[in-house]
N, C-alpha and C positions, 0 to 999 in steps of 0.2 A: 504494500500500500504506500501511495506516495501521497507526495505535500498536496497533489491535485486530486488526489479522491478523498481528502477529507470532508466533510459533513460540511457546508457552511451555515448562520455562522457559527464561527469558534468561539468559544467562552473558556476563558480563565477564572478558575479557583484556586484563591492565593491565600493560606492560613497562615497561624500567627505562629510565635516559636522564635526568637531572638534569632539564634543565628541561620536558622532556616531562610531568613532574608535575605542571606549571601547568596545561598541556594537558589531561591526566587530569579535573584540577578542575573547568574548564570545560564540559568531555563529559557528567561525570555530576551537572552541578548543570543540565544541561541536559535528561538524562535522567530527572530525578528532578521536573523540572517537569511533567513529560510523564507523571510517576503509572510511569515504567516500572521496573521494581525487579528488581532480580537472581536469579535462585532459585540460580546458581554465581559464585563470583567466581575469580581466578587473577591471579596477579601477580609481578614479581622485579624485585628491585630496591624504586627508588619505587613501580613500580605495585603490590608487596606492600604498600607500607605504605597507598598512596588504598584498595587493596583491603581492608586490614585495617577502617580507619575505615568503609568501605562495608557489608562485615559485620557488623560492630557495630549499624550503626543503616539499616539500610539505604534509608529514607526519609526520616528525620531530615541525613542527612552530605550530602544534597545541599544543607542549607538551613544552612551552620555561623553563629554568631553571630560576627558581623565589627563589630570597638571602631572606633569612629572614629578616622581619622588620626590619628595623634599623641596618640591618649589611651595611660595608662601601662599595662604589658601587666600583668595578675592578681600575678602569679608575682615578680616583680621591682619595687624600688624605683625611683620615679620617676628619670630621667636627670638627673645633676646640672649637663648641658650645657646651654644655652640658646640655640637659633637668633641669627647674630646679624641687626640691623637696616640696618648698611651695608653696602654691597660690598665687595670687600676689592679691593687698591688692583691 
């Protein structure tokens, strides 16, 4: 069975569960490489909120813009800690 025989439309159900959220992430930037896109979402908890962002944009939020490590987040002043170079003893 392929991406074109599935039922339309697709509905997602997205439960809650902390780090299950990560999971969520992975599912549907996985689902969304595959062109397959929601026409119901449903959620509680975290998966309300992966659901919300999925509603929003629903082909866009599988492809979010990711800063490179350790660059400073938008929202906040650079950290005024600095990695350090030796090991500590």
């Amino acid at each position: 069975m392929g991406v074109a025989d599935l039922l339309r439309p697709v509905g997602y159900v997205l439960r809650g569960g902390g780090s299950l959220g990560a999971v969520q992430v992975g599912m549907l930037q996985a689902l969304g490489r595959r062109d397959i896109v929601p026409g119901v979402v449903a959620g509680t908890s975290v998966g309300s909120l992966n659901g919300a962002v999925v509603a929003l944009d629903p082909k866009g939020a599988a492809n979010p813009p990711v800063p490179p490590l350790g660059a400073p987040h938008p929202g906040r002043p650079a950290s005024r800690l600095r990695p350090t170079t030796t090991a500590p003893p």
